[in-house]
N, C-alpha and C positions, 0 to 999 in steps of 0.2 A: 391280417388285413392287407390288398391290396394300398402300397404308398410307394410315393418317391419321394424325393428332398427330405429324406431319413437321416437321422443320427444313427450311425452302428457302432461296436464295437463290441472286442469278446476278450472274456481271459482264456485260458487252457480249456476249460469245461465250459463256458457259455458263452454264447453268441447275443447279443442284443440290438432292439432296435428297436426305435423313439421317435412318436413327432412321425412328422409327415403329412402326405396330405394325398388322400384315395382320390384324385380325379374331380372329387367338388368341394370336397371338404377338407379344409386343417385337424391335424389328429393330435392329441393328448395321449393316447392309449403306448404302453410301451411291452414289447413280447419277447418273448426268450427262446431259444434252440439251444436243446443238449447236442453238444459239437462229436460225441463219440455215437447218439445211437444217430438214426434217421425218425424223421419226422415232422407233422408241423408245429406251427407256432406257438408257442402258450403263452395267456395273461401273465402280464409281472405287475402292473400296476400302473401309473397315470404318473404324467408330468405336471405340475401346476396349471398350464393356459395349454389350450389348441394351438398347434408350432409349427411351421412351416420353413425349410430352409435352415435347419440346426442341424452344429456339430456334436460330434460325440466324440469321446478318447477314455481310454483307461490306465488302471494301474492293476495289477494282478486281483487287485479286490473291492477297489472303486470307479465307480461307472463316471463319470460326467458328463452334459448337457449343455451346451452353452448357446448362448446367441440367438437367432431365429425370427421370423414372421409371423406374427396372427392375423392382421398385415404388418402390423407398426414393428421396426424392428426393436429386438431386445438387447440388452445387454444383461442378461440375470444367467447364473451360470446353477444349477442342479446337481444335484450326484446320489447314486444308489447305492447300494453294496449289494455288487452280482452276485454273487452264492443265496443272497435270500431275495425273496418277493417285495414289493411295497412301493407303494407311491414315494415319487423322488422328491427329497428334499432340499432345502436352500442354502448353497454353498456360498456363494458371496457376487460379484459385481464384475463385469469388464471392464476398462476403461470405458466405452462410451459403448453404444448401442451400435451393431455392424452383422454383416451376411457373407457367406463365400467366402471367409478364408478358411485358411489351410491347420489342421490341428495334430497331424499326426505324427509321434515320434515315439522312438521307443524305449524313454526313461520311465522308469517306475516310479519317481520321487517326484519329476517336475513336468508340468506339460505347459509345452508353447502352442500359443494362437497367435497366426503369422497373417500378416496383410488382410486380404478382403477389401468390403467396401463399409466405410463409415459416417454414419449416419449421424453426424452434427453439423449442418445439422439436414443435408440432404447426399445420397449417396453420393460418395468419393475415394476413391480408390486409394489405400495407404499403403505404407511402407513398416506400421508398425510391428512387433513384435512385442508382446504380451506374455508373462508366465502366472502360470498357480503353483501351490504347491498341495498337490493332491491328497496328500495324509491331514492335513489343517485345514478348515474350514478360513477364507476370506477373499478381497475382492484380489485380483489379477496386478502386477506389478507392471512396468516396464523393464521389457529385457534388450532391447537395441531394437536395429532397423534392417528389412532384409535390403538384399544388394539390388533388387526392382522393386518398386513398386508395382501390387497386382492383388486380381483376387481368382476365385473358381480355380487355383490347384490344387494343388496335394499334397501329401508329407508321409512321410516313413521314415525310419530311423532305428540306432543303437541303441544301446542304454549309456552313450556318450556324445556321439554325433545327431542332430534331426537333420532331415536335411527334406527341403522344399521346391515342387518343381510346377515348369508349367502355369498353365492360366494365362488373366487378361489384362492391359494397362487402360483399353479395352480393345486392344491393339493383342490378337494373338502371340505367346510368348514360347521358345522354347528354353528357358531359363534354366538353369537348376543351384542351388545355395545350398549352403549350409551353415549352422555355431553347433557349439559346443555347447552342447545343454548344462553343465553343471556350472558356469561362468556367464557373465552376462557380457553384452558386447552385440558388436552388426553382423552378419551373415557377409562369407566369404562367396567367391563364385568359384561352384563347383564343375560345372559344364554344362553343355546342351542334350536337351530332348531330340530325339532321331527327327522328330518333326515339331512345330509350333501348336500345340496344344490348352486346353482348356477342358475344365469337368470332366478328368480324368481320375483315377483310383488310384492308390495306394497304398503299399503295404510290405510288412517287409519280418526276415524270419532274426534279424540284429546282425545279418553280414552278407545278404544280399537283399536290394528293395528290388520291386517291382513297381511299373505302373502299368494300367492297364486303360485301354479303351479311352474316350476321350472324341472333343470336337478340333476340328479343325480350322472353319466351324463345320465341316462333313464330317459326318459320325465315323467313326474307324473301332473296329476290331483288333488294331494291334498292341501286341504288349513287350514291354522293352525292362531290361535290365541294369541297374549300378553296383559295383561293390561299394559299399557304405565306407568304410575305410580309408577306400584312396579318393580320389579324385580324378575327373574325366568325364568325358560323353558318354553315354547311355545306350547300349546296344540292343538288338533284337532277343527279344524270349521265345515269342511264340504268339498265340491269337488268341482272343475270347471263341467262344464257339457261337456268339451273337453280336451285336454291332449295338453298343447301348450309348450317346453319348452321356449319361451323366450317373458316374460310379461310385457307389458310397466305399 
């Protein structure tokens, strides 16, 4: 199904993606790509409510779903088990209801949802930082606070460091942070984005991230690099081969 404002994510063999919304309508439907052959999408199954504007992250064998629009926003967090099919079930709670933060990192145990915009009880841009813990079913903790406040970037990460870049205060940011996933605590400043970006992509192989593509608020085609490890500004990688501003 043609959608944007998709939830993605993939382990080693699957690729997934949830939620969204084709151009007039909000989607519940969620589909799968085998990541070794070529081909397209297949049914997996359904998310509770039509979703709009939800994240997605995993662990090598659970999906998660969190946040999103039908319009009203959510706070209810989902999870599947990618190796099999079936509608997604109910993991536990956010702290409040919010859209556009940032979920990506790359612990297998713990996943943070970082800033955004929070809806208590009309949207407002936070600074918080949120974790699960992805093997146990319940609602979200507090993990500290990132070092801006913001929402619409990105994240990528080790299986030690997340680190989060990018987005809006609604003031374009070139930010980048980071914690220490296995510790709780505030987000350090790690350095700056080549340029002040927003609904940018990310992703990363656990010792180098990427981000890709991104507004300005002009849409840009370029993609820049950090080693996850150290610390610093963010260099040039290369390009998209299309100019998208908003990259799941």
């Amino acid at each position: 199904t043609q959608r944007t404002y998709v939830a993605g994510f993939s382990s080693l063999t699957r690729s997934i993606a949830g939620g969204g919304n084709d151009g007039s309508n909000n989607l519940n439907s969620i589909e799968f790509l085998t990541i070794a052959t070529t081909g397209d999408g297949t049914d997996f199954g359904d998310l509770s409510s039509t979703t709009s504007e939800i994240v997605g992250d995993c662990s090598p064998t659970r999906g998660l779903f969190m946040g999103g629009s039908t319009p009203t926003r959510l706070n209810t967090v989902e999870f599947i088990t990618i190796a099999t099919t079936g509608d997604a079930q109910n993991f536990g709670d956010l702290l409040n209801p919010k859209d556009n933060f940032m979920a990506k990192n790359g612990s297998s145990t713990r996943m943070l949802m970082c800033g955004g915009r929070d809806y208590t009880p009309s949207a407002t841009a936070t600074n918080v930082i949120e974790y699960l813990t992805i093997a146990t079913l319940g609602d979200s903790q507090n993990f500290g606070d990132l070092f801006q406040t913001r929402f619409a970037g990105t994240g990528c990460g080790s299986a030690t460091r997340g680190v989060i870049a990018g987005g809006q205060t609604p003031t374009y940011v070139n930010t980048i942070d980071y914690v220490t996933i296995a510790s709780l605590g505030d987000a350090q400043d790690f350095g700056d984005l080549t340029a002040t970006l927003s609904f940018l992509g990310g992703a990363s192989n656990s010792i180098k991230g990427i981000f890709a593509g991104g507004s300005t608020p002009t849409k840009v085609s370029t993609i820049q690099s950090i080693d996850i490890a150290t610390t610093g500004n963010a260099v040039a990688f290369g390009d998209n081969t299309v100019t998208n501003p908003v990259t799941s």
